[in-house]
C-alpha positions as CSV (number, residue, x, y, z in Angstrom):
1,X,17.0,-17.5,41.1
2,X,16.3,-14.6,43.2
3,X,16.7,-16.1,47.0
4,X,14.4,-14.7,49.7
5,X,15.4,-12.2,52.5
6,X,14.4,-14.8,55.1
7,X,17.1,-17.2,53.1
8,X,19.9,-14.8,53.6
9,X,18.9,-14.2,57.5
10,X,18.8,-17.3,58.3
11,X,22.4,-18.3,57.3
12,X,23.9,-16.9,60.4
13,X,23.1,-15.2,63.6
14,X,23.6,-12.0,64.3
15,X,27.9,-11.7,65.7
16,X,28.6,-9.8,69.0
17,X,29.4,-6.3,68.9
18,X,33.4,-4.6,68.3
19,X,33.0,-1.6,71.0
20,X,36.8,-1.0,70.4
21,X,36.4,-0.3,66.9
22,X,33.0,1.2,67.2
23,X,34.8,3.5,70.1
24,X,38.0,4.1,67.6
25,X,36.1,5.8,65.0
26,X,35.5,8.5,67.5
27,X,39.3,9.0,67.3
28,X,39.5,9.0,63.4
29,X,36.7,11.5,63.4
30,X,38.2,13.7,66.2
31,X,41.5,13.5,64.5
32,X,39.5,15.0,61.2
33,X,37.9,17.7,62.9
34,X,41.1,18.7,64.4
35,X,43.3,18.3,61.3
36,X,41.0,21.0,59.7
37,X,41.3,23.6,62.5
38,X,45.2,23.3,61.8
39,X,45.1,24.0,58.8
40,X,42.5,27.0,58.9
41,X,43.4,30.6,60.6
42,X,42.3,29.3,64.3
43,X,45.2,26.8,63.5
44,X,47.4,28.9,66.0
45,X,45.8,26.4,68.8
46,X,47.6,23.6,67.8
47,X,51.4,24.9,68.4
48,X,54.1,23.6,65.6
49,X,55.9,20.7,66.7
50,X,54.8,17.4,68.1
51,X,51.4,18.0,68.4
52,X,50.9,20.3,64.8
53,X,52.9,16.9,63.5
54,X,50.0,14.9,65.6
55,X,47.7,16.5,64.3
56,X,48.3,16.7,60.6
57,X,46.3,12.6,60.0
58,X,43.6,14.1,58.9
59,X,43.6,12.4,54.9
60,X,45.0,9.3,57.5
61,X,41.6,9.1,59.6
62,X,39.4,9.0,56.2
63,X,42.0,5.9,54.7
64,X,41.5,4.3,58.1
65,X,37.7,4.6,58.0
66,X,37.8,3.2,53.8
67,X,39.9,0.3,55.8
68,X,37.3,0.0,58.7
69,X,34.5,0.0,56.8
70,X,35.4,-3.2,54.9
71,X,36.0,-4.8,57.7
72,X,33.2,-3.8,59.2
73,X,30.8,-5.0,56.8
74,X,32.2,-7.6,55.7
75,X,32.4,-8.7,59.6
76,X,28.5,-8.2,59.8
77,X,27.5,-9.3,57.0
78,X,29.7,-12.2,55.8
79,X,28.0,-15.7,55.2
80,X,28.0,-18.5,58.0
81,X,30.9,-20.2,55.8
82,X,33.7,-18.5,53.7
83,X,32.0,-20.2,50.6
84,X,29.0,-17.8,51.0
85,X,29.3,-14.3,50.3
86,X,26.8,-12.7,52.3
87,X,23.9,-12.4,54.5
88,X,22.2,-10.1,53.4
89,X,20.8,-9.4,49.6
90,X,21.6,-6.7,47.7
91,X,18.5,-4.5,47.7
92,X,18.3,-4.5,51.8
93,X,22.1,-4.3,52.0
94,X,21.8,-0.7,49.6
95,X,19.0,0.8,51.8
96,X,20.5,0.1,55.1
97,X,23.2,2.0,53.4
98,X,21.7,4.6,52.4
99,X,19.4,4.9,55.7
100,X,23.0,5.2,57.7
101,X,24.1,7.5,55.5
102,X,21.4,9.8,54.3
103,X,20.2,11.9,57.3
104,X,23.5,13.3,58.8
105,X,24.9,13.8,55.5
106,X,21.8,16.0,54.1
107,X,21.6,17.9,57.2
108,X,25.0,19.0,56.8
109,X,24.1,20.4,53.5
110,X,20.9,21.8,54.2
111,X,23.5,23.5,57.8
112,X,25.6,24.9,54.8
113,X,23.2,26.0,51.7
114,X,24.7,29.4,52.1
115,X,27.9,28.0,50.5
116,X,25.9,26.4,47.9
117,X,24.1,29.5,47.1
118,X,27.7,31.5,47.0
119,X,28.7,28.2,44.6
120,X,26.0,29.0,42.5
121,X,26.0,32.8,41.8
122,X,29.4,32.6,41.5
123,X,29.5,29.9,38.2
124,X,26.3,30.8,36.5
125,X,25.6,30.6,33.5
126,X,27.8,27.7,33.6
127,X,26.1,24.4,33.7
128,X,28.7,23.4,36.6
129,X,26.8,25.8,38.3
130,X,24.1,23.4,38.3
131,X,25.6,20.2,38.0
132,X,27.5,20.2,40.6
133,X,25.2,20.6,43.8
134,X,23.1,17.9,41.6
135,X,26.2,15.5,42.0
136,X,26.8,16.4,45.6
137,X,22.7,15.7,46.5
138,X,23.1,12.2,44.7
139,X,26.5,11.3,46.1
140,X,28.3,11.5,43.2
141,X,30.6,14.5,43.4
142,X,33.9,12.8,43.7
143,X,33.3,11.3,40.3
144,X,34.0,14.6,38.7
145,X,36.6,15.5,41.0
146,X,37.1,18.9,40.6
147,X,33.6,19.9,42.2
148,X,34.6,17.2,45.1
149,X,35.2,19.5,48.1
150,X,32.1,22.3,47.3
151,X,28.9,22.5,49.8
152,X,29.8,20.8,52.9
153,X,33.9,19.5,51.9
154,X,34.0,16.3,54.2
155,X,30.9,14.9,51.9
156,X,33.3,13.7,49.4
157,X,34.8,10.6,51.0
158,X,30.8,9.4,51.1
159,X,31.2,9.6,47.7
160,X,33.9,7.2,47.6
161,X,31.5,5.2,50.3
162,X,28.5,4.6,47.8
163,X,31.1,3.0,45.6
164,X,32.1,0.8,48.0
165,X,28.3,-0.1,49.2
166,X,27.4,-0.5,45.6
167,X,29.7,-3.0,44.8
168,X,30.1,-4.8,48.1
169,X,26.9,-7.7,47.4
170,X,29.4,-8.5,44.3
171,X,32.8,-8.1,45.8
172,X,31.7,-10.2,48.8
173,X,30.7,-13.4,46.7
174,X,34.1,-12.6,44.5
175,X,36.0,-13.0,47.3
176,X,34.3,-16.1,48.6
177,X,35.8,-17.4,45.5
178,X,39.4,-16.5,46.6
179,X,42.1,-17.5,48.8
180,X,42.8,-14.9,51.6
181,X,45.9,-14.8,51.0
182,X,45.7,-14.3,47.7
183,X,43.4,-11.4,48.1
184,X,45.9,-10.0,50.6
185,X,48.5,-9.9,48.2
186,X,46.0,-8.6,45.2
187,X,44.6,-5.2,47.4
188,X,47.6,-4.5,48.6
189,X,49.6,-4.2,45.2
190,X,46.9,-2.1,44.4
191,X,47.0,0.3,47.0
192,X,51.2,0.7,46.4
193,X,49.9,1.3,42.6
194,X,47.0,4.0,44.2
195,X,50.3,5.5,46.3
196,X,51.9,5.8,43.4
197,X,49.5,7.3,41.0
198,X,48.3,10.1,44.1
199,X,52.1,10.7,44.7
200,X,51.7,14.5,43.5
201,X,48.9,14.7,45.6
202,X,50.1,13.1,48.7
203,X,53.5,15.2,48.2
204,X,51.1,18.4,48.4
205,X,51.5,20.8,51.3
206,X,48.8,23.5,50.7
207,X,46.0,24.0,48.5
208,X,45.5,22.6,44.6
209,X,47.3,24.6,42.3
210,X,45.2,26.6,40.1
211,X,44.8,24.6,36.4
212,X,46.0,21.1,38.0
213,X,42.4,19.2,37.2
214,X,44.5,16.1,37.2
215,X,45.7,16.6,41.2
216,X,42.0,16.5,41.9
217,X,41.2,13.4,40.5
218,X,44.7,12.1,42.4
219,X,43.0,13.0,46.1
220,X,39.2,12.4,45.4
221,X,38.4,10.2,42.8
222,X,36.8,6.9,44.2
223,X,38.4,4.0,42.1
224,X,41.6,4.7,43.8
225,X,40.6,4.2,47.3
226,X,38.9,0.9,46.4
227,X,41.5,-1.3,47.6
228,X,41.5,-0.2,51.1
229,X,37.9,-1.3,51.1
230,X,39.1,-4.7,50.0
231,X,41.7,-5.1,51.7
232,X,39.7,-4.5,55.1
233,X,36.9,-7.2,53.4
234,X,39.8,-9.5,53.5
235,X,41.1,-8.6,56.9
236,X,37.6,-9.3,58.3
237,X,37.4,-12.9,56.2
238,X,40.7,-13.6,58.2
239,X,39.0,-12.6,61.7
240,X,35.6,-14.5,60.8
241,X,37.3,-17.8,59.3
242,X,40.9,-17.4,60.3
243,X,43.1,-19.3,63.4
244,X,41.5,-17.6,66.6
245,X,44.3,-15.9,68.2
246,X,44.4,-15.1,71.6
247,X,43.0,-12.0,73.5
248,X,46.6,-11.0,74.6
249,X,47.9,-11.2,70.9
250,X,45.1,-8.9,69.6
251,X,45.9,-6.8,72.6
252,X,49.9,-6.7,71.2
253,X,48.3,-6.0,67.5
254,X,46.4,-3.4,68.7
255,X,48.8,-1.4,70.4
256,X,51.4,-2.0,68.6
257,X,49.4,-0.8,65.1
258,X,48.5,2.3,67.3
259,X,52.5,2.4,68.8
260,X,53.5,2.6,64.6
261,X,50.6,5.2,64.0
262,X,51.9,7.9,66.8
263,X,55.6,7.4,66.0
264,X,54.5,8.0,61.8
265,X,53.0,10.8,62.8
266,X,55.3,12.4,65.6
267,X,58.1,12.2,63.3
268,X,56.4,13.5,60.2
269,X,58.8,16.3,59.7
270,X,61.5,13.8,59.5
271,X,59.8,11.3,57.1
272,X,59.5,11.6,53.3
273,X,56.2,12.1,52.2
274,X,55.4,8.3,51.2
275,X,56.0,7.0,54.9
276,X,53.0,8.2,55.7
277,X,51.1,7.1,52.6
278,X,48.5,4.8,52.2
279,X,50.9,1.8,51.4
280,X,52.7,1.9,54.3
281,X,49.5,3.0,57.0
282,X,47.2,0.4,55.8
283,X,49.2,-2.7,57.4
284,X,49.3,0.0,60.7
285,X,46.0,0.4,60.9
286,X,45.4,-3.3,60.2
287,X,46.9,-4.1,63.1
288,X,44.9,-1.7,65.3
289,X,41.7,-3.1,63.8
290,X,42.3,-7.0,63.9
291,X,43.8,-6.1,67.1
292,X,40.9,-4.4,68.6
293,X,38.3,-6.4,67.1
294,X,39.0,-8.9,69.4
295,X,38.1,-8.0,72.3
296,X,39.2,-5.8,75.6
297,X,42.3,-6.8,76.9
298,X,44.3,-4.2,77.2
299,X,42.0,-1.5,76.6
300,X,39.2,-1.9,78.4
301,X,38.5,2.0,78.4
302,X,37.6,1.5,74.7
303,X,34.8,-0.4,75.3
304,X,32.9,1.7,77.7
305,X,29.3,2.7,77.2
306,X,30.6,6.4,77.0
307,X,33.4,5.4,74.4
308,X,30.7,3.7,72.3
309,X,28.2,6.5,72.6
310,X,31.0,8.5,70.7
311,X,31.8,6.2,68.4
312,X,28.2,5.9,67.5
313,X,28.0,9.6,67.0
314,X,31.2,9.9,65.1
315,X,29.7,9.9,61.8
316,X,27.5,12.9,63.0
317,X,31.0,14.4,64.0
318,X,32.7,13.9,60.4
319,X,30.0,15.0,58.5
320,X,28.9,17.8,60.6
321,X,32.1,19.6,61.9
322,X,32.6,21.9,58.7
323,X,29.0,23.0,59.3
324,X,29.0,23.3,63.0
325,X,32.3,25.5,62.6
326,X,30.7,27.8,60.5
327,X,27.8,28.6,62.8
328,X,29.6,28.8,65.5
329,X,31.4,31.8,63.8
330,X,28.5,33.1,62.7
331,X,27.1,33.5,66.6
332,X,30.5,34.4,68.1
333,X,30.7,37.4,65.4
334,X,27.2,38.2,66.2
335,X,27.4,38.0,70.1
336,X,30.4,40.0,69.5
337,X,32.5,37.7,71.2
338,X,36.5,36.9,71.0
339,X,37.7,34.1,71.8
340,X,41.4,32.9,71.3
341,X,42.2,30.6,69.3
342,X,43.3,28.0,71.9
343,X,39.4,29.1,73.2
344,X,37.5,28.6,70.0
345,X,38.8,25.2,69.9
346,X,37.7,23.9,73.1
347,X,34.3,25.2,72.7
348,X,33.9,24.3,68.8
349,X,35.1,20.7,69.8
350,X,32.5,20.3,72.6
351,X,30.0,22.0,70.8
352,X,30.7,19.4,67.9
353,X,30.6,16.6,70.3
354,X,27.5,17.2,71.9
355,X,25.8,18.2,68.7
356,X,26.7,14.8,66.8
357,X,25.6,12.9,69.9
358,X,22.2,14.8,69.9
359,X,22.1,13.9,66.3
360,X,22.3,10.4,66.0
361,X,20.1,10.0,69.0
362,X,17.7,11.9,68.0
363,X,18.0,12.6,64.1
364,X,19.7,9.8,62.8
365,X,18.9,7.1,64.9
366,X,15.1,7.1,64.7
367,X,15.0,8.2,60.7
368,X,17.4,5.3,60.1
369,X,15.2,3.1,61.4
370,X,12.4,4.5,59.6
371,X,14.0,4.6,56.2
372,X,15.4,0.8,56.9
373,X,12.9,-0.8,58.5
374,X,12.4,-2.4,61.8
375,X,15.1,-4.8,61.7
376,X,17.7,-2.1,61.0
């Protein structure tokens, strides 16, 4: 039997806001954008040492958002009791989905066709040529992993997204079935098993090797990361349904899952490569998430309105920065301007900022809602 959308609503109310994790995926976005200026030829703004170290979590901000995002979901949309596995049916679940996800992500690839178009002429008469921008347009490019990063790179991990959305109606009445703790044990086996099949991958300092197909499917295919989603659907079951714990012990999660993040990261050149894997971040950024999601003691500068406003927009920022970067060498070369590269970041980060904020006020925001519907 088919239940009603008025059945599912009416199972629970609507639960308060996060603003600390809303405000935190500003930080995983901003720790993208800067990740890929490292690694590109302005990368001399970001001197070797601590803060090259620091800023090297790039592949770390996407595993925290796969994390995030099932708790985050799972938060909203879990049923009033743990025996229910949602509020929401599947067909208005998928299209507010794809409304959040479909206007940022297709005006970065309509920001970057020239790439595209260079794609293009450069494989024909190959059918890739083709198929490839096809998969990117329907979110399926990671799938075939080789074509993963063309057209606008940072699209793949929304690849790995709609897999998660797609199966999240299911997964969340599977694991009203379960025992947390059971499903704690079961995701996180299976992301020490993803580790462990991505080790070449992970172990990679550079670009792909030429003829190594299979390292591709190692850093982009989306059956992999599907653990991390479950495993945050299982941290937010225990923060729905769990003992409430008290606002000074989510404080001492918080920063102490933030605390283990830096020090990973600041000693990266002393770790081996599988300390900062996914099997040993996920419990980190656990922390930081169960931590933060309740409530503001001891970080109250997380949940300002200016914080959020970021954190709203960060999606805008991911999606965006690649194109954004481009343009804005395109009008420096043109203006005829040089700017260092400890100058090119400053202004490419505030021009990304205020862009992606302009964005989902004005771009996102309303088409969401129109793509949705009203109670978006």
């Amino acid at each position: 039997m088919v239940r009603s959308q008025s059945e599912f609503d009416g199972r629970v109310p609507r639960r308060p806001a996060l603003p600390i994790l809303t405000s935190l995926r500003f930080f995983a976005a901003a720790e993208v954008v800067v990740f890929h200026i490292s690694i590109s030829p302005r990368g001399t703004a970001i001197p070797q040492g601590l803060l090259k170290d620091l800023a090297s979590g790039g592949s770390a901000a996407v595993t925290f958002f796969f994390v995030l995002s099932g708790f985050v979901l799972t938060y909203a949309h879990a049923g009033a009791n743990e025996q229910r596995g949602s509020n929401v049916d599947a067909l208005r679940f998928w299209r507010m989905r794809f409304a959040r996800l479909a206007p940022a992500y297709y005006l970065g690839l309509l920001l970057t066709i020239p790439i595209i178009v260079d794609y293009v002429s450069n494989h024909t008469p190959s059918p890739m040529a083709f198929v490839a921008p096809a998969l990117v347009l329907t979110f399926l490019q990671a799938w075939w992993a080789p074509v993963a990063p063309i057209w606008n790179f940072p699209a793949w991990s929304l690849s790995v997204e709609c897999l998660f959305y797609a199966l999240f109606p299911w997964l969340a009445r599977v694991s009203a079935r379960w025992s947390r703790a059971t499903l704690f044990a079961v995701s996180y086996a299976l992301i020490v098993a993803a580790t462990i099949y991505r080790a070449d991958f992970l172990k990679l300092r550079g670009e792909i090797p030429e003829g190594r197909l299979d390292l591709y499917f190692q850093g982009y295919f989306p059956l992999p990361y599907l653990p991390l989603f479950v495993f945050g659907m299982t941290l937010g079951r225990q923060y729905i349904f769990g003992t409430a714990l008290s606002s000074r012990t989510h404080a001492a999660m918080f920063w102490l899952g933030i605390g283990l993040t830096v020090l990973a990261f600041a000693s990266r050149s002393m770790l081996p490569w599988w300390a900062l894997s996914d099997a040993v971040l996920a419990p980190a950024f656990a922390l930081i998430i169960f931590g933060g999601a309740g409530g503001t003691t001891g970080a109250p500068i997380f949940a300002s309105a200016a914080m959020v406003l970021l954190g709203e927009a960060s999606y805008a920022i991911y999606i965006l920065h690649i194109p954004i970067r481009i343009w804005t060498e395109v009008f420096l070369i043109a203006a005829g301007i040089e700017l260092s590269p400890r100058q090119f970041l400053a202004l490419y980060f505030t021009t990304v900022v205020v862009v992606s904020v302009l964005v989902f006020r004005h771009i996102e925001t309303p088409l969401r809602r129109w793509i949705a519907g009203a109670r978006a």
